[in-house]
C-alpha positions as CSV (number, residue, x, y, z in Angstrom):
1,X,-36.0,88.6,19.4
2,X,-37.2,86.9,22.9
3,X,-39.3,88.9,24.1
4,X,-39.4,88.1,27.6
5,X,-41.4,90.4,28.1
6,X,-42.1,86.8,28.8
7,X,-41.8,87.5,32.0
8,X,-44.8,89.6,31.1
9,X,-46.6,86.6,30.1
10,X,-45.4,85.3,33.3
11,X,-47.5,88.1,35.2
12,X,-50.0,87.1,32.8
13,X,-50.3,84.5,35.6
14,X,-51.7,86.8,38.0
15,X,-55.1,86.0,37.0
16,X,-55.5,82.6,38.8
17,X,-59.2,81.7,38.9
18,X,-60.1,80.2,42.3
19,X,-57.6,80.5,44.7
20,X,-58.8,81.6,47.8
21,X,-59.1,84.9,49.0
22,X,-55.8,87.0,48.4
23,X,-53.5,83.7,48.6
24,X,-50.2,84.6,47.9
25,X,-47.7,82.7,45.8
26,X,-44.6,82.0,44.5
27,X,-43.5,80.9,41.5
28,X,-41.4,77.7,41.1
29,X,-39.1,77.7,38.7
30,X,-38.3,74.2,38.4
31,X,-42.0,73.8,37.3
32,X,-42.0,76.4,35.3
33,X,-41.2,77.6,31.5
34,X,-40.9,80.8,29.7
35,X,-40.7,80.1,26.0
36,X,-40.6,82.6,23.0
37,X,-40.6,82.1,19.2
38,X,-39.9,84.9,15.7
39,X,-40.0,83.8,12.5
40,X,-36.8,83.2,10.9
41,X,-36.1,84.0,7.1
42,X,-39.9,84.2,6.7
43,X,-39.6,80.2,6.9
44,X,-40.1,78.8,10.2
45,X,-40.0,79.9,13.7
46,X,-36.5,80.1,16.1
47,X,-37.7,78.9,19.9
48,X,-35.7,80.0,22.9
49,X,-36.4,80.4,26.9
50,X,-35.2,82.1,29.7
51,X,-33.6,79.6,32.2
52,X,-33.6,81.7,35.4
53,X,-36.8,83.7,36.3
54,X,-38.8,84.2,39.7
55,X,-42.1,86.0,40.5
56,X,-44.9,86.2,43.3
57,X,-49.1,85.8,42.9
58,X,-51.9,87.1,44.7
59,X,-54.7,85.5,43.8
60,X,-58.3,86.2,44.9
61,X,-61.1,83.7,43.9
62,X,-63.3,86.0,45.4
63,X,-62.2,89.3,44.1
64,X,-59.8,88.0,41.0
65,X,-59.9,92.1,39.5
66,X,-57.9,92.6,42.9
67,X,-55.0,89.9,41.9
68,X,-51.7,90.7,41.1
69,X,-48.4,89.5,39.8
70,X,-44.7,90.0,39.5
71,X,-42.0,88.4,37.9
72,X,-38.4,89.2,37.4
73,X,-36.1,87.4,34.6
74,X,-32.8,87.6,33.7
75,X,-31.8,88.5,30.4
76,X,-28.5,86.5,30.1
77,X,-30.1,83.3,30.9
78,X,-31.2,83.9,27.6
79,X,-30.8,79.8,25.8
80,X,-31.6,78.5,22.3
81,X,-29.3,75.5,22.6
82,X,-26.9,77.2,20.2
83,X,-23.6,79.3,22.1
84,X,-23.2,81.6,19.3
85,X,-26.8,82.6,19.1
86,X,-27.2,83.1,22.6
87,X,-24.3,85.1,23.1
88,X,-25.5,87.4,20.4
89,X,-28.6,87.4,21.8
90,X,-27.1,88.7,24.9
91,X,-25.3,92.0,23.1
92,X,-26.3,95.0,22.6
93,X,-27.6,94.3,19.6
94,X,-30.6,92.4,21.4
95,X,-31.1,92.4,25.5
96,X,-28.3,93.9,26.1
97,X,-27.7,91.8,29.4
98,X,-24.7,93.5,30.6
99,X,-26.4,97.1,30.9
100,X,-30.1,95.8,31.9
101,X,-29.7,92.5,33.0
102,X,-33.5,92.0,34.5
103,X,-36.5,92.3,32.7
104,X,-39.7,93.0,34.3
105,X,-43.4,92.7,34.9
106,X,-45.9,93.7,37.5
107,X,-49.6,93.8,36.7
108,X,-52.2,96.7,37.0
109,X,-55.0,94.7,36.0
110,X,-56.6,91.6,35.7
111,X,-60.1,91.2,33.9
112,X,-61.8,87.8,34.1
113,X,-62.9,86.3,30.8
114,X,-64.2,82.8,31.6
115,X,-64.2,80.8,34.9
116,X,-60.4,80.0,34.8
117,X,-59.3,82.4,32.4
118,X,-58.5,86.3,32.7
119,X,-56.8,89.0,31.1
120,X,-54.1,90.3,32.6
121,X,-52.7,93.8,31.8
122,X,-49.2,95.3,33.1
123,X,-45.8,97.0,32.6
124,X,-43.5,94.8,31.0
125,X,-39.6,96.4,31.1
126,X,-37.7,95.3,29.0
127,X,-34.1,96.5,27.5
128,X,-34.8,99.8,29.8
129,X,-38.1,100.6,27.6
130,X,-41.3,100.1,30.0
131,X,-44.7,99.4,27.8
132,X,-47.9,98.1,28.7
133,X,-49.1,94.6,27.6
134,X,-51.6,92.3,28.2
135,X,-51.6,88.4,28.4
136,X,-54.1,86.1,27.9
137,X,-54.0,83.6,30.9
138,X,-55.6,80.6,31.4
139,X,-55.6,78.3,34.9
140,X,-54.1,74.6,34.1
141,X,-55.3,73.4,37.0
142,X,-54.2,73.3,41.3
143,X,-54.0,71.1,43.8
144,X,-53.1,71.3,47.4
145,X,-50.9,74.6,47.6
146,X,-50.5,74.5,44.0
147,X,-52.0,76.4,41.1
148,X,-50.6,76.5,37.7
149,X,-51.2,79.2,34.7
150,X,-50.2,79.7,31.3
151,X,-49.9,82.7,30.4
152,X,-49.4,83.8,26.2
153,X,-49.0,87.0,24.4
154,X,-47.3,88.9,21.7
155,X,-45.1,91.8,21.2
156,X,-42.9,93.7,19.1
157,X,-39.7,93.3,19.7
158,X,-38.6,96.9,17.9
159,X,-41.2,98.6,20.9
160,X,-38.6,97.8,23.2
161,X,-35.3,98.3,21.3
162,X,-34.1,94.8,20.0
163,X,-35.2,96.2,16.3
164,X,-31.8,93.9,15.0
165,X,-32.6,91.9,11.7
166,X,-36.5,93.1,11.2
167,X,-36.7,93.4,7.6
168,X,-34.1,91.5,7.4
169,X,-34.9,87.9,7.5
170,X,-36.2,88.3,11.2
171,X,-39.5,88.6,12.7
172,X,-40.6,92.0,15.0
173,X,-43.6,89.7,16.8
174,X,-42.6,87.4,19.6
175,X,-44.7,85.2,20.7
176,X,-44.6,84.6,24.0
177,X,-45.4,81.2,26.4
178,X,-45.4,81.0,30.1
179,X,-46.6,78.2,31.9
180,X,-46.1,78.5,35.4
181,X,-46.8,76.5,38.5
182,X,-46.9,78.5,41.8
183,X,-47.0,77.5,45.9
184,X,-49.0,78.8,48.2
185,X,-46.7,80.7,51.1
């Protein structure tokens, strides 16, 4: 159900409107937040996050097609503040953390849409399935060596083999929240 393909989302941040020229960053965890939420029971939503995640910008104000981003996140630091869930979560029936414990996005595009907001298209990997997605991100503002993005998209979790429990009271979409604040290297 968490699609961290978040971490996708997290590339979403890639776009980053006005950096300089091909500034490099990284992203800082402490700062930062990748959230999901499914609908549950056709009722309300389930939230979770992924507690341990890293990733790298470039971002070119002048050039922002030629900006890129990675980000790596561990599946097993899967949380929704309740144990049994999360471990669950963790199985096969879901992320399977044991047998791919990192899930993955590097961009292969990025398509401006506004003055600090972009489109940013990539390879998310996630449960050993690779599919393209793209993020909507926007710039939440910089100062000094700092920029921060939030990034959000959707997927379906079935694409990428966590089908458990759709039809059955849980939701395929995931919606997905990054908000990420980077420093310049």
């Amino acid at each position: 159900m968490s699609k961290l393909g978040s971490l996708a989302l997290t590339a979403a941040l890639a776009l980053a409107v006005q950096a300089r020229a091909a500034d490099s960053y990284e992203i800082d965890p402490v700062h930062s937040s990748v959230l999901w939420k499914v609908q549950h029971m056709g009722a309300g939503h389930v939230w979770g996050r992924f507690t341990d995640f890293s990733g790298s910008l470039r971002l070119d104000a002048a050039a922002p097609a030629g900006s890129a981003v990675e980000v790596t996140v561990k599946a097993g630091s899967v949380l929704t503040d309740n144990e049994k869930r999360d471990q669950h979560l963790r199985s096969p029936d879901f992320f399977n953390a044991r047998q791919f414990p990192l899930i993955t996005f590097k961009s292969s595009a990025v398509k401006p849409t506004g003055p600090d907001s972009a489109e940013v298209t990539g390879e998310l990997t996630l449960k050993g399935v690779a599919r393209p997605v793209t993020a909507r991100v926007t710039r939440t503002g910089a100062q000094g060596d700092l920029v921060g993005l939030e990034a959000t998209l959707s997927i379906k979790r079935s694409e990428f083999g966590l089908g458990f429990g759709v039809g059955q009271g849980l939701g395929d979409e995931v919606q997905l929240v990054i908000s990420v604040e980077a420093k310049k290297k």
